[in-house]
N, C-alpha and C positions, 0 to 999 in steps of 0.2 A: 765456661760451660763444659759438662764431662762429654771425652771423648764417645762414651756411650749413650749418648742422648738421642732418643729413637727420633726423632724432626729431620736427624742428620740419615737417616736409615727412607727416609721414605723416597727420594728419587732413585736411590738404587733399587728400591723392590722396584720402583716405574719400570726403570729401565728393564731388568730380569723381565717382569711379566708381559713387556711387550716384545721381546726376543722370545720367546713362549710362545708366545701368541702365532707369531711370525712363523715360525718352526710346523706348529698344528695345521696352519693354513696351505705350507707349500705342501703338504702331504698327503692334505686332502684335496687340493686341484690337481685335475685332469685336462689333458689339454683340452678340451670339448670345452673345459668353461672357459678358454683362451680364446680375443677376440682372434676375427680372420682378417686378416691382412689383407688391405684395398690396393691394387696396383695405381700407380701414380700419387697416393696419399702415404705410403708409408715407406719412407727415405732408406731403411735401411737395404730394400728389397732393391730398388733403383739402383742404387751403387756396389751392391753386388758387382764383379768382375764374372763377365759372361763366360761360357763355356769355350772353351778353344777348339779349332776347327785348323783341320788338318789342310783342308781343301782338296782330300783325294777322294771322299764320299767311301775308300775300301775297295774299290770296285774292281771287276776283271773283264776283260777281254777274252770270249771266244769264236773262235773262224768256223767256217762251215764250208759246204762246196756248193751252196748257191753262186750264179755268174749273173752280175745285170744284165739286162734287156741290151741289143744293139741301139736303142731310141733313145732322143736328145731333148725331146720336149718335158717340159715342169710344171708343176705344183708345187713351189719351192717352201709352201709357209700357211700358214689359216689365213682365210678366205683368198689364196693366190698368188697371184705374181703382184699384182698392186692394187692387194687388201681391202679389193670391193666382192670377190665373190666370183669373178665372172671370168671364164675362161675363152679367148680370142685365138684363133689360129686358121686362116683364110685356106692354110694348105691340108689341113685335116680337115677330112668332111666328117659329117655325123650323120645318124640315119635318120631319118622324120617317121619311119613306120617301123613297127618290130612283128615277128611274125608270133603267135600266139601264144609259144611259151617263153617271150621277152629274148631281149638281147643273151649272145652266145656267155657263157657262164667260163672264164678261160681258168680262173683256181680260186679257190677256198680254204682258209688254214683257222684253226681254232686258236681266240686269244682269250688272255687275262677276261673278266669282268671291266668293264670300263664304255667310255663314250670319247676316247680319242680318237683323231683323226691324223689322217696319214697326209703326210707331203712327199713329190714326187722327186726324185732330180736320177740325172743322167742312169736312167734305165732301171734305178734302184727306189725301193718303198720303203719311208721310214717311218715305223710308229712308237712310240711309248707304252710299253705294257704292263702286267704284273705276273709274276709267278706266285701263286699264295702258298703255293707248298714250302718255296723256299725264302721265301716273305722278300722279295728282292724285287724294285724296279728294273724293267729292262728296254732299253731303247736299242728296236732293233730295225736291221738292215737288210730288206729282201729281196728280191728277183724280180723285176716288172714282167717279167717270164712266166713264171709259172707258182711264186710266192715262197720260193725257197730261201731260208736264210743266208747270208753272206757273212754275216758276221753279229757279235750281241754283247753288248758291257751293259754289265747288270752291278746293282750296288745294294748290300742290305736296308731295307726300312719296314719295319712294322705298320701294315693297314689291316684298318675295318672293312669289312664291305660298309657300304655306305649311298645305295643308287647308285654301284659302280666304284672304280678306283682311279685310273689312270682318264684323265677327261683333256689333254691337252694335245695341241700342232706341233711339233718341232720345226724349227725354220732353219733354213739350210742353204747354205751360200755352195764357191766352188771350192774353200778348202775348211770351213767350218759349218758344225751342226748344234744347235745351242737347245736342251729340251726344259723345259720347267716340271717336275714329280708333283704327286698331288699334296704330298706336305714339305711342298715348298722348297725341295733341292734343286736346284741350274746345273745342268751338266755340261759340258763344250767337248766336243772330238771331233778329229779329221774324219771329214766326209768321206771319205774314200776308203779309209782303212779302219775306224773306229778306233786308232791309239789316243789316248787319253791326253785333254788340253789343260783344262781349269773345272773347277766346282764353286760354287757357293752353296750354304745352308742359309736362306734367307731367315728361319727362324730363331736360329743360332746366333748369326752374327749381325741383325738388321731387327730382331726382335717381331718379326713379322707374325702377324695371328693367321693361320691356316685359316680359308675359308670354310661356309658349310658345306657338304660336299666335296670339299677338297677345292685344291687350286683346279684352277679352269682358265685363268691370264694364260695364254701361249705366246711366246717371246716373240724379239723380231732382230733381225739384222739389218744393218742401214749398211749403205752402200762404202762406208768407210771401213768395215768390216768391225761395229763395233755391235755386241749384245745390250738391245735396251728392254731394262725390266722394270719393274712395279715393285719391291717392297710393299712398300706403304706400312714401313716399321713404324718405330718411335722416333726416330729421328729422321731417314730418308722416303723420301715419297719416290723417287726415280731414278736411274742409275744408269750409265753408260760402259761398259765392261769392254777393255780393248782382245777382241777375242784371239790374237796372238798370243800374247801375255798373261792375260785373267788380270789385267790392273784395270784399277777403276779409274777413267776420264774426267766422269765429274757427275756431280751429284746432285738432286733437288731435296730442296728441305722439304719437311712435312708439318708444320706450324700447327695446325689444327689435329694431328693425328689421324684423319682420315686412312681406312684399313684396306685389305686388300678387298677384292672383288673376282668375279667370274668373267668381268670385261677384259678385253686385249687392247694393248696400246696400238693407235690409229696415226699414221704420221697426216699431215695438212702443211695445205702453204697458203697464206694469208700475208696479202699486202708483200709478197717478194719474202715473205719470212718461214723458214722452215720450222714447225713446229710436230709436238706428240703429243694426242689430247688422250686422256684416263680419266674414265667413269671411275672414281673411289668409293667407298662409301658413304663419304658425308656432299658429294657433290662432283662437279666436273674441271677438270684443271688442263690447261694448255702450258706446254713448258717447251724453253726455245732448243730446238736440235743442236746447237753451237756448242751450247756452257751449261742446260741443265736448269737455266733461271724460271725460274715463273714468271709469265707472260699476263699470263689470266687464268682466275677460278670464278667458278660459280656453283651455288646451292642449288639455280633453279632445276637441274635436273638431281633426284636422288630417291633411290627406290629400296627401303628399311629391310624388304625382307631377303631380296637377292639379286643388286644386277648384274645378267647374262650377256643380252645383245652387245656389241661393239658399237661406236659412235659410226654413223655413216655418214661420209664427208660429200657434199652435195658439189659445192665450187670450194671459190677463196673467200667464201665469206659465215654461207652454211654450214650448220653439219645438225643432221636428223639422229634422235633419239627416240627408242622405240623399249618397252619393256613387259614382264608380265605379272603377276599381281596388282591388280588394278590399276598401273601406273600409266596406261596410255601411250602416249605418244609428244613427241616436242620439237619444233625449230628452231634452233639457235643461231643467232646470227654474231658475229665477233667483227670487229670494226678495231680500228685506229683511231683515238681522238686524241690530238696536241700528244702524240708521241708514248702514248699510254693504249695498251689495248685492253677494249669493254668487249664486253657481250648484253645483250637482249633476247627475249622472247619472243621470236616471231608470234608462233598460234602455238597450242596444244591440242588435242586430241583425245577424246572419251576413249577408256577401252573398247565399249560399245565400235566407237568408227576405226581405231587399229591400235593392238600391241602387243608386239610379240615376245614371247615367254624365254624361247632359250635363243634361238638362230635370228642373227644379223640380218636384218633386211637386203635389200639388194637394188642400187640404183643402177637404172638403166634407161637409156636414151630418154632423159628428164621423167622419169616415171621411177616410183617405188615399189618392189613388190617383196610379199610378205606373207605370211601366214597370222592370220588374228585368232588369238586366244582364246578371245569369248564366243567364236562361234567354230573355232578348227578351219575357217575357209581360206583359200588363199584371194588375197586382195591387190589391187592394184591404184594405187596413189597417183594424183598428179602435185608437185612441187607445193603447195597451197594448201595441203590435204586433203582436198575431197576424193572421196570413195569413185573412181570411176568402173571399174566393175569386181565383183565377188564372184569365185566357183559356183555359189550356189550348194544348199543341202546337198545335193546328192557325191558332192566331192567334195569331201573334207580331209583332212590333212592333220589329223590329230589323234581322233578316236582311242580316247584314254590319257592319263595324262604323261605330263610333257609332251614335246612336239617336235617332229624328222627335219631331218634337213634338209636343203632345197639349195642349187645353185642356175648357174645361169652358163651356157654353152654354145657359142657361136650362133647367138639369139633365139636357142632353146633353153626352154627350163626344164631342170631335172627334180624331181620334188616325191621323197618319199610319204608314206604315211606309217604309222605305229605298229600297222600290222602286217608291213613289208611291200607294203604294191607300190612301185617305180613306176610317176606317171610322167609324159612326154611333152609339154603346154608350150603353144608359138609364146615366147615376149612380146606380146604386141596390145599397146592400151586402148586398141578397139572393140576385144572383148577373147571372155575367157574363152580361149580354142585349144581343146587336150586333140594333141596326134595320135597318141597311143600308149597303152599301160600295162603293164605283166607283174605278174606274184613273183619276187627276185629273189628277196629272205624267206621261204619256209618257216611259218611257227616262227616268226621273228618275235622277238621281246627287247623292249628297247634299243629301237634303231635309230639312236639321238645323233651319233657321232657324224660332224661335218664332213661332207662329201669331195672330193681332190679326181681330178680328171688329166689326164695329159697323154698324146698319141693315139687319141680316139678310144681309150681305155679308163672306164670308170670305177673309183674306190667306193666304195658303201662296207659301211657293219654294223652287227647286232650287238648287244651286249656284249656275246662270246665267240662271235662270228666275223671275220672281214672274208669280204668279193673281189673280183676284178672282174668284171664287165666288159664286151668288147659292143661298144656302141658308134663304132664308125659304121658309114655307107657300105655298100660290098663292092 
């Protein structure tokens, strides 16, 4: 056959015209006609090698000539000294009446946009705030005095406003201070001096998804002196951080990917066992204080659009759940069987009968009390859930949405509302009895941020405002 025989000519025109073809095509895609790329389904993105992290967050140290308070008493963390809410001190009195234009006003300092809450320790106030001008987190250190600064390490981060910025407790030992930022940086410094200990970027190096709103989880320190926090990345659900070092103890897997949440980890002892239960997103997990293992999870508690409230630990066997978006309320009981721990549903609870929106219930002498969402009232539970009595319309505790904070003080309740009135209510489940109430925020706007009390001196803030209160007896 001649070398020129066009039969031999037709797979190379194929070939040409589909190199052709190929050419026209990549020149006229734009990436708009490229699929998007699924997290968890497309491999290449996964093993990407993460960003590196320095572990200094940048940040700087400056001193001031604020001095702390001479006073020794604390609020060392959210919801307290042991993370029920409720503040005990037989040697501080508090006043049962206030005179008409409410307890004495001792200082006032303008902060960041936010709904954090301050913890107290040895005569000093420490809050998490923001500077937006200079776009920089700032966990600072003031004067139980008169609210002047002591000292401020601030670290660059870009935020929205958002309903606020900075929404978290810093919890505070006697030589560490451990803060969570609202997209997700851990910071640790000496309490005392503010020099810089350890960082984490949990988004960075844990993969963790910022919540809505920003983080709202406020850390905790265990008595070993280690930092325990919430990722709830891709791979770790829990973490124990030795706050000397910034080394990690030990860690709990995340199986199901469960994300983070606006709940704070709650420690519990059940059955002689120390444990840390977290509200996630896809449900509730108990994991053992020792090693970090999982102990027990459960689906039946989980609330789609955002939960806030903190688990409220009843005994060694309960722990009440409470939320808002229609979720009600719930009893969980957690048991030991042949060497395995379950949990069950006690009851649940209509919105209609209780559940609260942003703030942790508060158990007290076998009674819960709270604020209910669907009606703004504050309510009072006994163990079983029935309703034993409500404020009543005319005291509500809401008026607009989201909802103030309220705690519990040497068997007073201190319970703001949305538009600044501090009202004074006995604890007592015989029925609703207010002592006394005063306008305390002016023109307040969002008075969300959890309330911290210690040496008869009360913290409360606005959006852009923190107080100090002086609500001792005289």
């Amino acid at each position: 056959m001649s070398k020129n025989n066009p039969v031999r000519l037709i797979p190379l025109a194929a070939a040409l015209l589909g190199i052709i073809l190929i050419i026209i095509w990549q020149l006229s895609c734009t990436l708009e006609d490229l699929p998007e790329r699924v997290p968890h389904i497309d491999k290449s993105i996964s093993q990407q090698p993460q960003e590196k992290f320095t572990g200094s967050l940048n940040g700087k140290l400056e001193k001031f000539d604020g001095k702390p308070a001479d006073l020794k008493d604390s609020w060392p963390r959210f919801r307290g000294t042991n993370f029920d809410g409720i503040y005990q001190n037989d040697n501080v009195h508090l006043a049962r009446n206030w005179p008409p234009d409410g307890p004495k006003v001792l200082w006032e300092i303008p902060l960041g946009e936010g709904h954090a809450g301050a913890a107290i320790y040895a005569g000093r106030v420490y809050i998490l705030d923001y500077d937006r001008t200079d776009q920089r987190d700032m966990l600072r250190c003031l004067s139980l005095t008169d609210g002047k600064d002591i000292w401020c390490y601030s670290y660059p981060v870009k935020i929205k406003r958002n309903h606020g910025m900075s929404r978290t407790t810093p919890a505070v030992s006697d030589k560490y201070i451990v803060s969570i930022g609202p997209k997700c940086q851990v910071l640790c410094l000496d309490t005392l001096s503010g020099e810089f200990r350890w960082a984490l970027d949990l988004v960075k190096q844990y993969q963790t998804k910022v919540p809505l709103w920003y983080a709202g989880q406020c850390p905790l320190i265990d008595e070993q002196n280690r930092a325990i926090i919430a990722p709830a990345g891709k791979d770790i659900m829990m973490m124990a951080v030795d706050c000397e070092t910034g080394k990690t103890v030990w860690t709990t897997p995340n199986p199901h990917r469960w994300q983070m949440t606006h709940s704070s980890i709650i420690p519990m002892v059940c059955d002689g066992k120390r444990m840390y239960i977290y509200c996630a997103s896809g449900g509730v997990v108990g994991v053992s204080a020792d090693d970090g293992k999982i102990l027990w999870q459960t689906t039946d508690w989980m609330i789609r659009t955002a939960t806030v409230p903190s688990p409220v630990v009843i005994d060694q066997s309960r722990i009440f759940f409470s939320g808002g978006y229609n979720a009600g309320s719930l009893m969980l009981r957690v048991f030991k069987d042949k060497q395995r721990y379950r949990t069950e549903t006690l009851f649940r609870l209509e919105p209609t009968v209780f559940g609260a929106e942003q703030h942790t219930p508060i158990l007290f002498h076998d009674h819960i009390y709270g604020v209910r969402q669907e009606d703004e009232q504050m309510v009072c539970l006994d163990l079983s859930g029935n309703v034993v009595w409500s404020s009543g319309t005319t005291h509500r505790f809401g008026e607009g949405p989201g909802s103030a904070p309220y705690m519990i003080a040497n068997g007073l309740i201190y319970a703001l509302n949305n538009a600044g009135l501090l009202r004074l209510i006995e604890a007592t489940p015989t029925r609703y009895h207010q002592l006394a109430q005063a306008q305390v925020i002016p023109d307040a706007h969002d008075p969300w941020g959890p309330m911290a009390l210690a040496d008869g001196r009360l913290i409360i803030r606005d959006l852009t405002r923190m107080y100090c209160l002086d609500v001792s007896a005289p």
